[in-house]
N, CA, C and O of each residue as an XYZ file, in Angstrom:
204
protein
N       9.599     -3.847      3.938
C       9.110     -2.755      3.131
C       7.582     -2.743      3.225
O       6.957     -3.802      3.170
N       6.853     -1.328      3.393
C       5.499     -1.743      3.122
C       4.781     -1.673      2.168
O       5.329     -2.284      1.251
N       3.685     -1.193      1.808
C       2.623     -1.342      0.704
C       3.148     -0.244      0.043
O       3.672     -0.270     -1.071
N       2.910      1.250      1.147
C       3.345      2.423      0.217
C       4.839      2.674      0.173
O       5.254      3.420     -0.714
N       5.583      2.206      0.921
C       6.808      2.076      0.246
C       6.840      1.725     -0.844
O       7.177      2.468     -1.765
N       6.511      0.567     -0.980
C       6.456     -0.366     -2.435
C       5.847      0.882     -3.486
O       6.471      0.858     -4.547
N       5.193      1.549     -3.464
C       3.871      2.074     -3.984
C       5.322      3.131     -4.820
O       5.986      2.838     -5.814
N       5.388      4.141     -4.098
C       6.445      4.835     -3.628
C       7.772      4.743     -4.455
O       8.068      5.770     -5.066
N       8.433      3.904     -4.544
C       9.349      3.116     -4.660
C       9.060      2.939     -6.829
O       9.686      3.467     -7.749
N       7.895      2.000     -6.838
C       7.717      1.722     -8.071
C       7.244      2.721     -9.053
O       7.605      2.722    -10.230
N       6.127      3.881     -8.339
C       6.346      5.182     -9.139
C       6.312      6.074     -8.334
O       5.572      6.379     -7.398
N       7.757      6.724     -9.079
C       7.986      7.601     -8.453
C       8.061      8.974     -9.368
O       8.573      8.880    -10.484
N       7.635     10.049     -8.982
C       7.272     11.765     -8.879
C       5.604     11.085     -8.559
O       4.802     11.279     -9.473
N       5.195     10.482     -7.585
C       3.840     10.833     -7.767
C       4.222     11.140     -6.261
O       5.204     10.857     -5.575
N       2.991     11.869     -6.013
C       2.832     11.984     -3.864
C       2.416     11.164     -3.487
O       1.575     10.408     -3.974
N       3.060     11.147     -2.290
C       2.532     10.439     -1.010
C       1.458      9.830     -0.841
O       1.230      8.621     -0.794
N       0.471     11.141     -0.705
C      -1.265     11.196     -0.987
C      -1.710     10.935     -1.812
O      -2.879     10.665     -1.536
N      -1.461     10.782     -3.118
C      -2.171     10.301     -3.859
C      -1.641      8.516     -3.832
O      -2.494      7.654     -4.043
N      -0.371      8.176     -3.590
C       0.018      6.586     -3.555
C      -1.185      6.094     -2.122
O      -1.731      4.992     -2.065
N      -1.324      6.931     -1.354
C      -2.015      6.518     -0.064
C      -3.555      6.006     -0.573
O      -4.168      4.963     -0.345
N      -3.894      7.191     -1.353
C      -5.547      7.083     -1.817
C      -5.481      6.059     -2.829
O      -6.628      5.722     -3.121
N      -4.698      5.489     -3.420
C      -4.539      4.815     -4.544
C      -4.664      2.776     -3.651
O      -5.172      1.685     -3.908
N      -4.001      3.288     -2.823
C      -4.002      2.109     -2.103
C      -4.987      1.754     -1.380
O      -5.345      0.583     -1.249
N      -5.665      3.004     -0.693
C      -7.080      3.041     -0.054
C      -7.830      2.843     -0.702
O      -8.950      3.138     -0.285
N      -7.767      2.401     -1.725
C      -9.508      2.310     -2.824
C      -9.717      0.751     -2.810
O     -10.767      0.125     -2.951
N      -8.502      0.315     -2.614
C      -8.713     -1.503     -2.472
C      -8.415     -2.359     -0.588
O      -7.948     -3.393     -0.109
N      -9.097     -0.997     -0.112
C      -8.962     -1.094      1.278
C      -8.277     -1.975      2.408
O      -8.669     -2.900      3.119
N      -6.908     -1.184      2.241
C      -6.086     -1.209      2.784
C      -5.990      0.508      3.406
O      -5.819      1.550      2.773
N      -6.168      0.286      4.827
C      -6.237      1.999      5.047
C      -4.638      1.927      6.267
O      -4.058      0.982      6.802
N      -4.433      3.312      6.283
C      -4.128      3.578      7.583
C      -3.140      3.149      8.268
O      -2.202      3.902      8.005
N      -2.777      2.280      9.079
C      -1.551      1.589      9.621
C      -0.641      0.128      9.000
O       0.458     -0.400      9.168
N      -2.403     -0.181      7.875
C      -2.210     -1.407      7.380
C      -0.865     -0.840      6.162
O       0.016     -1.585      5.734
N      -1.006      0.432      5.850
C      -0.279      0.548      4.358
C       1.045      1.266      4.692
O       1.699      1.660      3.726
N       1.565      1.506      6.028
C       2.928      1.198      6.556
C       3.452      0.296      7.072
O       4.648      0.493      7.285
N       2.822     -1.263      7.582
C       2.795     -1.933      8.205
C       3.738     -2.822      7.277
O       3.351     -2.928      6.113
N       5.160     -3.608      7.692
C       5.728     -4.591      6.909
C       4.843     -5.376      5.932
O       3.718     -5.618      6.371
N       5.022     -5.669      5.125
C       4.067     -6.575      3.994
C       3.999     -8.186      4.632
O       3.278     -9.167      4.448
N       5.143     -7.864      5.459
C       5.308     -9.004      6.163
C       4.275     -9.706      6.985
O       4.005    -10.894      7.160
N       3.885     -8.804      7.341
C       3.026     -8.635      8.891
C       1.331     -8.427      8.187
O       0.436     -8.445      9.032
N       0.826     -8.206      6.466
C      -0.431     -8.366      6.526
C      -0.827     -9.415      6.501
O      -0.011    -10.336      6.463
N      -2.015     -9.648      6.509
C      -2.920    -11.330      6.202
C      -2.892    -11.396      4.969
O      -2.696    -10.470      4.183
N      -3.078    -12.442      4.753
C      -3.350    -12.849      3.315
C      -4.806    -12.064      2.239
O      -4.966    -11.834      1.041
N      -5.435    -11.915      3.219
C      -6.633    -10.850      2.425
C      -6.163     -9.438      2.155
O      -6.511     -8.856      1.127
N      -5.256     -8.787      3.205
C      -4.291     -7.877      2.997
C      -3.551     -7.502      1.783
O      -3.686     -6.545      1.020
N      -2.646     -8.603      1.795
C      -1.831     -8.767      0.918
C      -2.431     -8.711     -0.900
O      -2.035     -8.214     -1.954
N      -3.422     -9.427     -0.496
C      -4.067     -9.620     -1.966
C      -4.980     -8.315     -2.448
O      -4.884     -7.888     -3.598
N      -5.622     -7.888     -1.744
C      -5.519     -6.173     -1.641
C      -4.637     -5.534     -2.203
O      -4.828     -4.781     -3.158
N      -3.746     -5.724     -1.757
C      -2.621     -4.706     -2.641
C      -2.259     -5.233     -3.451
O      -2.240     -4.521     -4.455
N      -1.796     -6.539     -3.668
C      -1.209     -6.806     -4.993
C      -2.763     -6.337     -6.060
O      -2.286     -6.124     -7.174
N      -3.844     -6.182     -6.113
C      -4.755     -5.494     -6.738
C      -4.375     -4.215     -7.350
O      -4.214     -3.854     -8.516
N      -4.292     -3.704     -6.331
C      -3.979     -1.924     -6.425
C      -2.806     -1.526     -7.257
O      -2.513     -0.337     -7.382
């Protein structure tokens, strides 16, 4: 699962775009926030668990 899945997933009626920008503010951009959670680094990861 990834970041915005997760994102996605935990609230939901919000958009896409706004779960995307929400996640982008603790910079995680772009390929990183479809990317398995599996597969970020640990600075990654802790990034999002922020957000």
């Amino acid at each position: 699962m990834s970041a915005l899945q997760y994102m996605i997933k935990e609230y939901p009626g919000n958009e896409e775009e706004r779960m995307r920008a929400a996640i982008g503010k603790f910079g995680l951009s772009g390929k990183a926030q479809v990317m398995p959670m599996k597969n970020l680094s640990d600075g990654q990861r802790s990034r999002f668990i922020f957000a």
